[in-house]
PAMARPA-609192 format. One record per atom (N, C-alpha, C): atom name; y, x, z; residue in three letters. Coordinates in Angstrom, 3 decimals. Layout:
N
site / Y / X / Z / code
CA / Y / X / Z / ALA;
...
END
This chain:
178
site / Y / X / Z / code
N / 179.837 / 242.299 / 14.105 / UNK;
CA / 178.894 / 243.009 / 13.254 / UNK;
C / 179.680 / 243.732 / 12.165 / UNK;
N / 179.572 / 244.862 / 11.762 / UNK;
CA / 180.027 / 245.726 / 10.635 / UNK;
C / 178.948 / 245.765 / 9.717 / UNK;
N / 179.797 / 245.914 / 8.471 / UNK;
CA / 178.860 / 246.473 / 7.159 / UNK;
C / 179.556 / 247.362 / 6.718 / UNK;
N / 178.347 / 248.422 / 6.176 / UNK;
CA / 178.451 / 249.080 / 5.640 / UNK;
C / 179.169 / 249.053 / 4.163 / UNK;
N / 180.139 / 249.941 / 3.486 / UNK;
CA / 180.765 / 249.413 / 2.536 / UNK;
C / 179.802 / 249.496 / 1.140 / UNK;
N / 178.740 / 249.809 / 0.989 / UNK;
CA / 177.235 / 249.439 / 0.141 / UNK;
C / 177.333 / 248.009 / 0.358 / UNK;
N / 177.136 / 247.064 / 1.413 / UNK;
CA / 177.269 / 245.736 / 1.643 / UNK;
C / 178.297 / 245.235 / 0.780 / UNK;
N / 177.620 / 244.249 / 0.200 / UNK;
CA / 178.789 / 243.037 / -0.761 / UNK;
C / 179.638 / 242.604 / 0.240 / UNK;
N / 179.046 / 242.147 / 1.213 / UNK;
CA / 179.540 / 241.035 / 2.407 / UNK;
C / 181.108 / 241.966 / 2.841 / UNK;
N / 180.507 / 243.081 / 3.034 / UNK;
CA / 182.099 / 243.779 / 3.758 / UNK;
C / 183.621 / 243.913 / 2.145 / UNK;
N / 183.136 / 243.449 / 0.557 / UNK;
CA / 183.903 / 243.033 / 0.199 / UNK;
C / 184.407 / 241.741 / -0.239 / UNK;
N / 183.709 / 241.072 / 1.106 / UNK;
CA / 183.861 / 239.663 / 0.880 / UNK;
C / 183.264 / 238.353 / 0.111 / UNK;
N / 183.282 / 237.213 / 0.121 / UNK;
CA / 181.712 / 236.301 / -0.080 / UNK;
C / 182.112 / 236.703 / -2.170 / UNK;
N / 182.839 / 236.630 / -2.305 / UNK;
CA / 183.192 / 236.802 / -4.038 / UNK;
C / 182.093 / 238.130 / -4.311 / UNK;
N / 182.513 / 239.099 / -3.640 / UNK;
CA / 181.972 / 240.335 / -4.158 / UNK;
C / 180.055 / 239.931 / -3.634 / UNK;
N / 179.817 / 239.513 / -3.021 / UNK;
CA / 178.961 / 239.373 / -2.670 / UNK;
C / 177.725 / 238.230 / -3.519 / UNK;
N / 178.438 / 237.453 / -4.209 / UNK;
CA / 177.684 / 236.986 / -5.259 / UNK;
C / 177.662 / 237.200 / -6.314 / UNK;
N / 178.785 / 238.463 / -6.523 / UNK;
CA / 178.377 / 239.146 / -7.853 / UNK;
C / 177.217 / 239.876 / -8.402 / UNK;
N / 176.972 / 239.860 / -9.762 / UNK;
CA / 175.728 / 240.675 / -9.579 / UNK;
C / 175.017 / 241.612 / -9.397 / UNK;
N / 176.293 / 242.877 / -9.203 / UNK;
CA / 175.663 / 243.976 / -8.780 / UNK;
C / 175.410 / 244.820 / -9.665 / UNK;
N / 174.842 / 246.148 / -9.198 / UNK;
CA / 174.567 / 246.886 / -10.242 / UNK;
C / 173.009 / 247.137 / -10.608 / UNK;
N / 172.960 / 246.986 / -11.732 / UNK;
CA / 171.363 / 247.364 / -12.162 / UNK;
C / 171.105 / 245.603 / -12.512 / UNK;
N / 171.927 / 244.480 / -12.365 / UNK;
CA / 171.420 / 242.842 / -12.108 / UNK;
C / 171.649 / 242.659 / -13.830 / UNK;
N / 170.065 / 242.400 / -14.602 / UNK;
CA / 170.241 / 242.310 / -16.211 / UNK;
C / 170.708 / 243.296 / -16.471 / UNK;
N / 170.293 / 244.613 / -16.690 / UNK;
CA / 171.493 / 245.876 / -17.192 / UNK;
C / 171.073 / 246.019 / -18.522 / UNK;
N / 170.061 / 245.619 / -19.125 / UNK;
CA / 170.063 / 245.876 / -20.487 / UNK;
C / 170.317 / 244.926 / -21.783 / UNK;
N / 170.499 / 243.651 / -21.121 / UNK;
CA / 171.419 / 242.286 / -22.170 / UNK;
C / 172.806 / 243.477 / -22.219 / UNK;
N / 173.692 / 243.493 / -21.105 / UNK;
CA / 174.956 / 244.431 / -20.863 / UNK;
C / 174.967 / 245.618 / -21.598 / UNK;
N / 173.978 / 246.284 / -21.538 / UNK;
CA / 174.097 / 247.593 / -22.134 / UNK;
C / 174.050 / 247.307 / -23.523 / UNK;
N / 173.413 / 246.317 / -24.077 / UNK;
CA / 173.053 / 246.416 / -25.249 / UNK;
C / 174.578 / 245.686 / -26.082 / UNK;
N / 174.759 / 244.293 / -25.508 / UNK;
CA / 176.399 / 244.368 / -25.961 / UNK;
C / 177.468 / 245.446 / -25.685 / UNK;
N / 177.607 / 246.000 / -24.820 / UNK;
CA / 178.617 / 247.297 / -24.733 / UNK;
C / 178.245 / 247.862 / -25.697 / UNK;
N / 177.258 / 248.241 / -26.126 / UNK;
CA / 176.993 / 249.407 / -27.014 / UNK;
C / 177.267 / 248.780 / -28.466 / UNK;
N / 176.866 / 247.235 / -28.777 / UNK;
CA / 177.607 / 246.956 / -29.948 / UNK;
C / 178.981 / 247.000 / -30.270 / UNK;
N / 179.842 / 246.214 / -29.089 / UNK;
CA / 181.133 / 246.062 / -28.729 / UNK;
C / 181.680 / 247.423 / -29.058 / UNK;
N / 181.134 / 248.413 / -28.445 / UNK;
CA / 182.156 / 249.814 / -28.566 / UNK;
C / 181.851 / 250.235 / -29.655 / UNK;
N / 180.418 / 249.836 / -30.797 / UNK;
CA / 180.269 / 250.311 / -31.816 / UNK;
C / 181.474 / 249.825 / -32.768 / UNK;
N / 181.548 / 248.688 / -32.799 / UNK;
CA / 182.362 / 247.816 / -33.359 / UNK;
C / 184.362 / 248.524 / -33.318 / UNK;
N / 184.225 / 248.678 / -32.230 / UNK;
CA / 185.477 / 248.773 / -31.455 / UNK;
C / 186.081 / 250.488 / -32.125 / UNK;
N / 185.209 / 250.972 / -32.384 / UNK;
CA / 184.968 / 252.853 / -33.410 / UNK;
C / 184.925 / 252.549 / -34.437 / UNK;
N / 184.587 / 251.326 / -35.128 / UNK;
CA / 185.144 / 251.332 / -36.498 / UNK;
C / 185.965 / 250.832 / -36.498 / UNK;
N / 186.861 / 250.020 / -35.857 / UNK;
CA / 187.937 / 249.372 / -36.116 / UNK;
C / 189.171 / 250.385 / -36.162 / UNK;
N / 188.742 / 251.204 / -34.827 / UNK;
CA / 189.576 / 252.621 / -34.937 / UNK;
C / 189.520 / 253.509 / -36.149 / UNK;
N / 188.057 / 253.704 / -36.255 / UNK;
CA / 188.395 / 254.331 / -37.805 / UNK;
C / 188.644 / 253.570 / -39.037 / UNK;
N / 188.793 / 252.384 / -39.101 / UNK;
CA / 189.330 / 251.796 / -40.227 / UNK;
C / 190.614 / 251.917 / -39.995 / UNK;
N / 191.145 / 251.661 / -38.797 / UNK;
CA / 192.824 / 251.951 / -38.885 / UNK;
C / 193.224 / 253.038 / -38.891 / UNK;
N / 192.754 / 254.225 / -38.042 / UNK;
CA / 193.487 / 255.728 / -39.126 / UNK;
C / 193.305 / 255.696 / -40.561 / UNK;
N / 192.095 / 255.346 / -41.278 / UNK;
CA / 192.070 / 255.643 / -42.277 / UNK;
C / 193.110 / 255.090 / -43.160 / UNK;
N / 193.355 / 253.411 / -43.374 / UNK;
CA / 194.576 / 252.896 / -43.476 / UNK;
C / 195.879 / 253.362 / -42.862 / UNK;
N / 196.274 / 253.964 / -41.692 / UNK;
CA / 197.359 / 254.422 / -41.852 / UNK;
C / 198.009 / 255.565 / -42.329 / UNK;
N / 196.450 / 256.419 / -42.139 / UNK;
CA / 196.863 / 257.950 / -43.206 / UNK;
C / 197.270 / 257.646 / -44.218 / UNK;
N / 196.119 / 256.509 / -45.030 / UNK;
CA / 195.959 / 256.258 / -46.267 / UNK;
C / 197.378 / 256.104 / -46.680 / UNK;
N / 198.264 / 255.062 / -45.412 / UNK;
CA / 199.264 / 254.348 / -46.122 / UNK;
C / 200.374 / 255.407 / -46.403 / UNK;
N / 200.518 / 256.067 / -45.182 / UNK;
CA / 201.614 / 256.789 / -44.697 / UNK;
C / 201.875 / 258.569 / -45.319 / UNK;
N / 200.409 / 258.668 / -45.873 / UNK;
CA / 200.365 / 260.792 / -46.338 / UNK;
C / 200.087 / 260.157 / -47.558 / UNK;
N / 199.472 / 259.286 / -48.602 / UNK;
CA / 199.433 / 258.891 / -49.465 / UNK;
C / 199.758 / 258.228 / -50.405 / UNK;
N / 200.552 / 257.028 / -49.700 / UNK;
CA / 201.187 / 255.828 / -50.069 / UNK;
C / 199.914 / 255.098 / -50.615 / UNK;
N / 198.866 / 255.030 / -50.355 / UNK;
CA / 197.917 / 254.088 / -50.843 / UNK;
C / 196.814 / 253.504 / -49.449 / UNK;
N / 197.420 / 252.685 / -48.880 / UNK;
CA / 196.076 / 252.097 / -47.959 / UNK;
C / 195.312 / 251.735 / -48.366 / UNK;
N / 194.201 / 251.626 / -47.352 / UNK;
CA / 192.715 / 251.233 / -47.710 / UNK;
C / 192.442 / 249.809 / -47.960 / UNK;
N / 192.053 / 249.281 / -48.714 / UNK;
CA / 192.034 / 247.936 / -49.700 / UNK;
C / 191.183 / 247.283 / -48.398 / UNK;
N / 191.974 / 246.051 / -48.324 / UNK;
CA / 190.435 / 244.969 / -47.240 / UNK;
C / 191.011 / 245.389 / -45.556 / UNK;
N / 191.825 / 246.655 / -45.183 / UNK;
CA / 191.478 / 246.949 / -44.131 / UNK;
C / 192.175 / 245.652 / -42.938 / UNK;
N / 192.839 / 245.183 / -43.052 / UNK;
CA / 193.158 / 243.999 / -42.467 / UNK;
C / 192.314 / 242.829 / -42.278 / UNK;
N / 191.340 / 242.979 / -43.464 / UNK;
CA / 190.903 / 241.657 / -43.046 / UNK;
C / 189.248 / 242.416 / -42.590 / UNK;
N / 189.084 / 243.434 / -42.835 / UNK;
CA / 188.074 / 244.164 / -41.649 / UNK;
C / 188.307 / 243.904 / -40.438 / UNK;
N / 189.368 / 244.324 / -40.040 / UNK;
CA / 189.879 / 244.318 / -38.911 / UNK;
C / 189.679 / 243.435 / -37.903 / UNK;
N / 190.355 / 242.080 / -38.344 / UNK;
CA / 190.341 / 240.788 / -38.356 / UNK;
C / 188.314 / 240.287 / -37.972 / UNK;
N / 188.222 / 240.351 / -39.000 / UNK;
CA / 186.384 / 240.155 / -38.692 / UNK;
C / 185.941 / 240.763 / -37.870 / UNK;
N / 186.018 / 241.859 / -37.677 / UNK;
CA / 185.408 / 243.101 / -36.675 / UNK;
C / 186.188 / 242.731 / -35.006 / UNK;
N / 187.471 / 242.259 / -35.325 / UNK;
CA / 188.023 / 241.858 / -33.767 / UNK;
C / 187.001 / 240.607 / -33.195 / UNK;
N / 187.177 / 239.582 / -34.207 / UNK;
CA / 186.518 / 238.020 / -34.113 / UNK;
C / 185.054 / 238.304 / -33.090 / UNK;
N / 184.222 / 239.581 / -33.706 / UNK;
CA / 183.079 / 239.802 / -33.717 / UNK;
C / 182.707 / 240.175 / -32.081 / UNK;
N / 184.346 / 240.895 / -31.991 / UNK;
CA / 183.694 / 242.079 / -30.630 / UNK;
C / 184.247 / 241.005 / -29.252 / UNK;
N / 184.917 / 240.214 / -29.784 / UNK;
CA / 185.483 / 239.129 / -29.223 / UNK;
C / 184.446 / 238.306 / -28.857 / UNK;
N / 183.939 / 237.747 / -29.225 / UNK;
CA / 182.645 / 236.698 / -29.294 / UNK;
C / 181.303 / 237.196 / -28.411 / UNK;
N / 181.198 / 238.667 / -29.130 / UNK;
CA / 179.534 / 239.421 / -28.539 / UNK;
C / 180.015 / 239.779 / -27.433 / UNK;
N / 181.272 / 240.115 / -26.947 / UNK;
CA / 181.889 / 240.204 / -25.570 / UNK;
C / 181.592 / 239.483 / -24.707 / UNK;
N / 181.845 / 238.081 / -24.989 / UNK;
CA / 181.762 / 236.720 / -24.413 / UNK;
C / 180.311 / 236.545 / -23.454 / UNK;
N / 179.176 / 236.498 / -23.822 / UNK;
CA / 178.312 / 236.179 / -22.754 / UNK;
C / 178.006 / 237.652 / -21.907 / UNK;
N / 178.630 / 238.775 / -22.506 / UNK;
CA / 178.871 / 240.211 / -21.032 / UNK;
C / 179.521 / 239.779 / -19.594 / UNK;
N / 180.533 / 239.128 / -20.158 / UNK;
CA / 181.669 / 238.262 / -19.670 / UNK;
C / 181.268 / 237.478 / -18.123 / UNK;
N / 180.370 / 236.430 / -19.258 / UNK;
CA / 179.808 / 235.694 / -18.393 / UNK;
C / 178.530 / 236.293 / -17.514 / UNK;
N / 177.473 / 237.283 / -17.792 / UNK;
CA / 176.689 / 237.619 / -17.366 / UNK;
C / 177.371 / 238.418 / -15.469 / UNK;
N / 178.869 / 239.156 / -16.178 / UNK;
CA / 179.102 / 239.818 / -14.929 / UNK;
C / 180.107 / 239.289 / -14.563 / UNK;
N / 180.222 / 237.833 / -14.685 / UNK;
CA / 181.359 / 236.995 / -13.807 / UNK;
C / 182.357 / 237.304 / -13.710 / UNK;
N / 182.836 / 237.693 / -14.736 / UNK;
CA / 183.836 / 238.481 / -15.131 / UNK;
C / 185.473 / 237.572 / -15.895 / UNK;
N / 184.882 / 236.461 / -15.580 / UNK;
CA / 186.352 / 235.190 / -15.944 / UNK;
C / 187.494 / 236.058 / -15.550 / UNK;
N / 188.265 / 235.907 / -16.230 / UNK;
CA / 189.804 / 235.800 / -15.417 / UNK;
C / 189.972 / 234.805 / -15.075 / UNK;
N / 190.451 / 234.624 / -13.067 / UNK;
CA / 190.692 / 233.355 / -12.953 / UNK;
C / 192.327 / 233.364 / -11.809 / UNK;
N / 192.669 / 232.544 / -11.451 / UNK;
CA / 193.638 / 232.190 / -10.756 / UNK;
C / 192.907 / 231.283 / -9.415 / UNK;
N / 193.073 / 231.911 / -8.253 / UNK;
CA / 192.547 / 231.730 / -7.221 / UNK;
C / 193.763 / 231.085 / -6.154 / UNK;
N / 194.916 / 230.570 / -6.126 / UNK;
CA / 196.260 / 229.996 / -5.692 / UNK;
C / 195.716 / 229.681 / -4.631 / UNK;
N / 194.995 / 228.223 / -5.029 / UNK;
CA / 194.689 / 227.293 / -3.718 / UNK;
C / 193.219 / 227.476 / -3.261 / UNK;
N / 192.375 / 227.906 / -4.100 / UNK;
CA / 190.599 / 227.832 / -3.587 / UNK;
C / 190.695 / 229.141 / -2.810 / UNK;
N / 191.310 / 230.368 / -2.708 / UNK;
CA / 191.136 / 231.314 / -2.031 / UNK;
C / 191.103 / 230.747 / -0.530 / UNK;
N / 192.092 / 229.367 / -0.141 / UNK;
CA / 192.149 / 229.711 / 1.170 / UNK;
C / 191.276 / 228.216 / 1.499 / UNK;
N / 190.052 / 228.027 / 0.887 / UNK;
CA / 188.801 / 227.116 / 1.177 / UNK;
C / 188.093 / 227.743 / 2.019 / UNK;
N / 186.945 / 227.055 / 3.321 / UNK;
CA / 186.481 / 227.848 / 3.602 / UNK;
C / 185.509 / 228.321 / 3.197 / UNK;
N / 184.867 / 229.420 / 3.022 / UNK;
CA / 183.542 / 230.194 / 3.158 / UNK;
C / 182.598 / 229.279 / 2.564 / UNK;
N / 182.025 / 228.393 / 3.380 / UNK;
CA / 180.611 / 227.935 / 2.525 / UNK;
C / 181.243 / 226.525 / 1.891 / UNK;
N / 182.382 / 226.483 / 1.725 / UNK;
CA / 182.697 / 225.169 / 0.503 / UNK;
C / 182.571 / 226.325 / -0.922 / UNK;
N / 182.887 / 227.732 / -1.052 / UNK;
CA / 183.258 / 228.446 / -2.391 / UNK;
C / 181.717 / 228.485 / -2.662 / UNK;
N / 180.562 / 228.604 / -2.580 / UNK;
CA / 179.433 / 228.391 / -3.674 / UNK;
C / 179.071 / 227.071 / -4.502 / UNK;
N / 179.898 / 226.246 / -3.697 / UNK;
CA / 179.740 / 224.937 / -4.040 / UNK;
C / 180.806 / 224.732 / -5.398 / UNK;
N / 181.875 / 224.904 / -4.762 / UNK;
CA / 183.150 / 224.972 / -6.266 / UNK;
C / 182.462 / 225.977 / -7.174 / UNK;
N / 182.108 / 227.214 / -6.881 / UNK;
CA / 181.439 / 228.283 / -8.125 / UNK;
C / 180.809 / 227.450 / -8.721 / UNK;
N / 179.547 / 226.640 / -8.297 / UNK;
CA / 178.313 / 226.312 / -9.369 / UNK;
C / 179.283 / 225.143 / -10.092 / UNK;
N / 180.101 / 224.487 / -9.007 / UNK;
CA / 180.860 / 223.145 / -9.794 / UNK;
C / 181.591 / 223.458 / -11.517 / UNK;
N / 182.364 / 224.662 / -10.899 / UNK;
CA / 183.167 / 225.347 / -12.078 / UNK;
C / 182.248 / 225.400 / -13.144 / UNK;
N / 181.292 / 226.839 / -12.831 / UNK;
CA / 180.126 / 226.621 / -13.881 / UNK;
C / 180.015 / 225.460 / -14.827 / UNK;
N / 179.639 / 224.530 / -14.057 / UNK;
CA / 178.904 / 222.924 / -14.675 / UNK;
C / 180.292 / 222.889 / -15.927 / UNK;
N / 181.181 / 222.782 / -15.175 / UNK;
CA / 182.480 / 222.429 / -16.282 / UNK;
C / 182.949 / 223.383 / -16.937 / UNK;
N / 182.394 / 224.946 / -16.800 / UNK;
CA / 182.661 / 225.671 / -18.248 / UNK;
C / 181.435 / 226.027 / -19.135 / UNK;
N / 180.435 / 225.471 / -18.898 / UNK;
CA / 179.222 / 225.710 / -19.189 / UNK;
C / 179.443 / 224.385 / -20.683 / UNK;
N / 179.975 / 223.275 / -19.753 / UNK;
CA / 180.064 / 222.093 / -20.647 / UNK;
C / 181.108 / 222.452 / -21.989 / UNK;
N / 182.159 / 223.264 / -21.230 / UNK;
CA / 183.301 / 223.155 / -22.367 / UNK;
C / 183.275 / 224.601 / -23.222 / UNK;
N / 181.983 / 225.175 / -23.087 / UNK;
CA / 181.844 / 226.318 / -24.489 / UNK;
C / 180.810 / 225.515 / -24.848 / UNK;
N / 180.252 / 224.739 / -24.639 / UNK;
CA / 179.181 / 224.281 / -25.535 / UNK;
C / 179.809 / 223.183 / -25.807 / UNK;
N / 180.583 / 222.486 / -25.826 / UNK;
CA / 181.571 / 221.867 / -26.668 / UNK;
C / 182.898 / 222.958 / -27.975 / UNK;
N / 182.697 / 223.939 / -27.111 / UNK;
CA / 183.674 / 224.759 / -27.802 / UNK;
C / 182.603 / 224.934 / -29.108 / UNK;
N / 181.084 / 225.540 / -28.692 / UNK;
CA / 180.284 / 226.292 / -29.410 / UNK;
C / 179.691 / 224.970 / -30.676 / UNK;
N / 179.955 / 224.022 / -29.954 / UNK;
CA / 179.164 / 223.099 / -30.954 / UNK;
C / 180.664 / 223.224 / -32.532 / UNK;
N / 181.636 / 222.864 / -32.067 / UNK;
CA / 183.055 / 222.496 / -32.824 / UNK;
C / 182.986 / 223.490 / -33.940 / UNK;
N / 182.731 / 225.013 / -33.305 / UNK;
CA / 182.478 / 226.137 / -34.446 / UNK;
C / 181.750 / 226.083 / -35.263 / UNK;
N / 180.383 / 225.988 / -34.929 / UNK;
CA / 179.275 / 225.929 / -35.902 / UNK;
C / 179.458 / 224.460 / -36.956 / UNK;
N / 180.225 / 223.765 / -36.427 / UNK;
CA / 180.747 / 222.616 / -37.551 / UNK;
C / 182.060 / 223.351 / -38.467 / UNK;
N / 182.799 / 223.945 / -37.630 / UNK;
CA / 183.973 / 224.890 / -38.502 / UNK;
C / 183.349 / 225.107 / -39.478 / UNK;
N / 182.363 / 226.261 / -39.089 / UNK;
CA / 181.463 / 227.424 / -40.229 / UNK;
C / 180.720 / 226.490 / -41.115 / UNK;
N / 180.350 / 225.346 / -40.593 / UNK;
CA / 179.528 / 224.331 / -41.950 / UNK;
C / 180.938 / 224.069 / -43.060 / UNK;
N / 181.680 / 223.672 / -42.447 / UNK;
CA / 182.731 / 222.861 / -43.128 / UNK;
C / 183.474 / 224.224 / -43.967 / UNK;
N / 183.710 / 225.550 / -43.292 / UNK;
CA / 184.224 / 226.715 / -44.388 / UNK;
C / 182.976 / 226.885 / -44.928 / UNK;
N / 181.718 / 227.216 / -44.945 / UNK;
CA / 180.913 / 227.116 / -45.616 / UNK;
C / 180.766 / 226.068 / -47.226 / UNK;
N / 180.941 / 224.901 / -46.670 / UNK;
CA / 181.074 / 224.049 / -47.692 / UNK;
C / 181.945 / 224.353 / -48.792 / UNK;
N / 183.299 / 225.465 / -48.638 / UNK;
CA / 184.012 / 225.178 / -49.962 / UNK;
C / 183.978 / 226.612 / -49.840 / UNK;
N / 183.466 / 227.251 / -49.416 / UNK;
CA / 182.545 / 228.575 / -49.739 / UNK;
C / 183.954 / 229.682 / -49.657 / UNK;
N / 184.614 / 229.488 / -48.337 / UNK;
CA / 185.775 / 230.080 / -47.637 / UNK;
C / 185.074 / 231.733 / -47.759 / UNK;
N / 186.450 / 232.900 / -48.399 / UNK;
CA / 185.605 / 234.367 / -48.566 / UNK;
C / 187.093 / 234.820 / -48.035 / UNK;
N / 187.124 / 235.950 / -47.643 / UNK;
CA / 188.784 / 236.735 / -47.416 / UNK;
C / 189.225 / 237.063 / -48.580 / UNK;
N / 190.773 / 237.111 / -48.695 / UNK;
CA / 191.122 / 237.460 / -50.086 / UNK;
C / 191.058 / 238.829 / -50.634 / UNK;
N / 190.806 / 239.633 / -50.524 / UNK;
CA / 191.016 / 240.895 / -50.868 / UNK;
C / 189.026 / 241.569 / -51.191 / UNK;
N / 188.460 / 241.633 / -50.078 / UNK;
CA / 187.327 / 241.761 / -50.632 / UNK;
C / 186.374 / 240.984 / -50.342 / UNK;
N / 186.375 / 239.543 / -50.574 / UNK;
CA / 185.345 / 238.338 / -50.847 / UNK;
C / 184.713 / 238.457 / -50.026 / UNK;
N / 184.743 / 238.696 / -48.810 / UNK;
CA / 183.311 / 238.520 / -47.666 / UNK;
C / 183.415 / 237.322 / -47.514 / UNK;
N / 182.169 / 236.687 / -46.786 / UNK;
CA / 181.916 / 235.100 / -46.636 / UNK;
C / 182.551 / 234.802 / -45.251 / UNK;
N / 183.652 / 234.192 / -45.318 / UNK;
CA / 183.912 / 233.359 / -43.614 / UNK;
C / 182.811 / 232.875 / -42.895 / UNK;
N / 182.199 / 232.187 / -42.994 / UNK;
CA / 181.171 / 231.046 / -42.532 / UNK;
C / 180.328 / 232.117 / -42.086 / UNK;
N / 179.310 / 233.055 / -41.704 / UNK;
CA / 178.587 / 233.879 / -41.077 / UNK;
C / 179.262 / 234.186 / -39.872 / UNK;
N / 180.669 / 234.476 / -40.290 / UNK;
CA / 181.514 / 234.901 / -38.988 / UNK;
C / 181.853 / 233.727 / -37.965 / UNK;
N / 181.990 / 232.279 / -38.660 / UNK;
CA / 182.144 / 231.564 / -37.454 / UNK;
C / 180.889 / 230.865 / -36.962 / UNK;
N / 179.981 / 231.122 / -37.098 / UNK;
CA / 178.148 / 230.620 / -37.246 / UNK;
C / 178.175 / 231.615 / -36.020 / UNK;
N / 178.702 / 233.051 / -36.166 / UNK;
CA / 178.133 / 233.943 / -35.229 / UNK;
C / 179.002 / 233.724 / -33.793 / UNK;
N / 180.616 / 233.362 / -33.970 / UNK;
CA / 181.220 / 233.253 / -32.786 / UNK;
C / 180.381 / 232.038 / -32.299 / UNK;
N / 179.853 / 230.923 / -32.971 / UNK;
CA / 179.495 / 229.545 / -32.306 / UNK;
C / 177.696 / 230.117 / -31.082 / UNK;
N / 176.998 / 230.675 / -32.043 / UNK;
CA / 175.974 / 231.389 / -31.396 / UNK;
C / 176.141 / 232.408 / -30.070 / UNK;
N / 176.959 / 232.780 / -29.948 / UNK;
CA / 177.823 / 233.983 / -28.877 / UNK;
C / 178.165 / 232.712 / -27.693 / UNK;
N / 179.141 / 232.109 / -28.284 / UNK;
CA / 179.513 / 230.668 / -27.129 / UNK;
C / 178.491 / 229.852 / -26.401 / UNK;
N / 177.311 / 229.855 / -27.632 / UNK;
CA / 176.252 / 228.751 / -27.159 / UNK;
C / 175.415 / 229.697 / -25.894 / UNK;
N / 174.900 / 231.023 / -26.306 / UNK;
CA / 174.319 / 232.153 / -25.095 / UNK;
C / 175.065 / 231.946 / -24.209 / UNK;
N / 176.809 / 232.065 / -23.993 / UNK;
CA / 176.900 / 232.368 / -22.976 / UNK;
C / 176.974 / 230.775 / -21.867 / UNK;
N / 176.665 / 229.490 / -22.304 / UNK;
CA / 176.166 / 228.143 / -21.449 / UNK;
C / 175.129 / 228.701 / -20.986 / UNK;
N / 174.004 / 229.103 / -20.794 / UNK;
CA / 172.774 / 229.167 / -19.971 / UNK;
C / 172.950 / 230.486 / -19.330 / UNK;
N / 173.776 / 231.787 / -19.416 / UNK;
CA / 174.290 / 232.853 / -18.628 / UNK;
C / 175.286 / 232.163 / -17.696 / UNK;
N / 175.924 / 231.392 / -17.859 / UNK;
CA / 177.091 / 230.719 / -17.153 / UNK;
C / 176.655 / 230.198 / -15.724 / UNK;
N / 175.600 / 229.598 / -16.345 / UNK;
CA / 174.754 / 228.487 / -15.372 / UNK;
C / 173.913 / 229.421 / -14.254 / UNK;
N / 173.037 / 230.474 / -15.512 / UNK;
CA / 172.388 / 231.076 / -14.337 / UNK;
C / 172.977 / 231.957 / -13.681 / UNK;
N / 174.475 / 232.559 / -13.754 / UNK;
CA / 175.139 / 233.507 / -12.667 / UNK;
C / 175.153 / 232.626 / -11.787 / UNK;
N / 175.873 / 231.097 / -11.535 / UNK;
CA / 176.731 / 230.404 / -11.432 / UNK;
C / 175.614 / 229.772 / -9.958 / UNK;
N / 174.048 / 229.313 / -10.326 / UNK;
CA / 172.997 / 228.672 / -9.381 / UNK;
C / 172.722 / 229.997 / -8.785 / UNK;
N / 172.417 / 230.957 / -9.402 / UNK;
CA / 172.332 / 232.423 / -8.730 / UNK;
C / 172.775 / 232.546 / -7.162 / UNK;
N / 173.998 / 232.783 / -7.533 / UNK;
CA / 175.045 / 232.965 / -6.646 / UNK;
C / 174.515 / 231.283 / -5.710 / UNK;
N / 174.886 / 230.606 / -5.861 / UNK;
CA / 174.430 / 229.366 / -5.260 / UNK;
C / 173.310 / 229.349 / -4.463 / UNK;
N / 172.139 / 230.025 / -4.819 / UNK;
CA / 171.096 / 230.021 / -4.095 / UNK;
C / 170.996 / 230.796 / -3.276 / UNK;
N / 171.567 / 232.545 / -3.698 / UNK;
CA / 171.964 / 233.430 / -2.663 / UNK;
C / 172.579 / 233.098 / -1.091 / UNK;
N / 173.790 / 232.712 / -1.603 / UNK;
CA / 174.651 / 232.277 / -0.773 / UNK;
C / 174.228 / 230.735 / 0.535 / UNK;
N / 173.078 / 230.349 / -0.141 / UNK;
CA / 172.206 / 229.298 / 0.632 / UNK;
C / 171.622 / 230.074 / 1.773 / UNK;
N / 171.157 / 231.191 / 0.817 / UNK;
CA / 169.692 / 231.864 / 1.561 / UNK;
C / 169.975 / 233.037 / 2.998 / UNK;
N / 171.800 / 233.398 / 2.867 / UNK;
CA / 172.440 / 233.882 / 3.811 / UNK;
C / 172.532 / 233.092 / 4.882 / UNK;
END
């Protein structure tokens, strides 16, 4: 039997439980569009600081630790895109050469155990952000509050446990139903 290269199947059972195009497109669209918002000021905060530094001799006050926040940020809201389009980086050595219907079984397994360990990750943060919160942690240069920023990476981690899960049974049930 041939497939057509439209068919997942003809790029193999991986490509085939991915989600495709159009699968949730507007959770995706809507982080890309923050992410790259984010990602345009960071750019324009750094020309502006390096003009600043370099045609002026005066950089832009804070721009480092903008920077810094604004990376943390696009880093984090990245995170359940990530997971939505199964998009791990992974190392495939020895499971590549499993057969066929053992890999939905390891997928959802994996899942279970990274699902567990960002919501262990996600819980640890939101205790970070209590605990910089508590002695009322700000950047040095222009006093923004730490603690919002790690409240928000812990919230980003915690979304992407139930995206994790549901790519993860997704694919699982698909791959049943073949």
């Amino acid at each position: 039997m041939t497939h057509s290269p439209a068919d997942p199947m003809a790029r193999g059972p991986e490509a085939a439980m991915s989600p495709g195009p159009g699968h949730a497109l507007w959770p995706r669209r809507i982080l890309a569009g923050l992410c790259g918002s984010i990602l345009l000021v960071m750019m324009g905060l750094t020309v502006v600081d390096v003009l600043g530094r370099y045609l002026f001799n005066h950089p832009l006050n804070g721009a480092t630790e903008l920077t810094e926040l604004l990376l943390v940020s696009v880093i984090f809201l990245g995170l359940p895109a990530v997971c939505l389009d199964d998009e791990q980086v992974t190392v495939d050595l020895l499971v590549s050469n499993l057969p066929a219907r053992v890999q939905p079984w390891r997928k959802a397994a994996l899942a279970l155990v990274s699902a567990a360990v960002l919501s262990v990750v996600a819980w640890r943060l939101w205790l970070h952000g209590d605990q910089i919160a508590g002695y009322n942690s700000v950047t040095n240069s222009l006093r923004i509050p730490v603690a919002p920023f790690a409240w928000g990476t812990a919230i980003c981690t915690a979304a992407s446990v139930p995206v994790t899960l549901y790519v993860a049974f997704r694919d699982l049930v698909r791959s049943l139903g073949t």
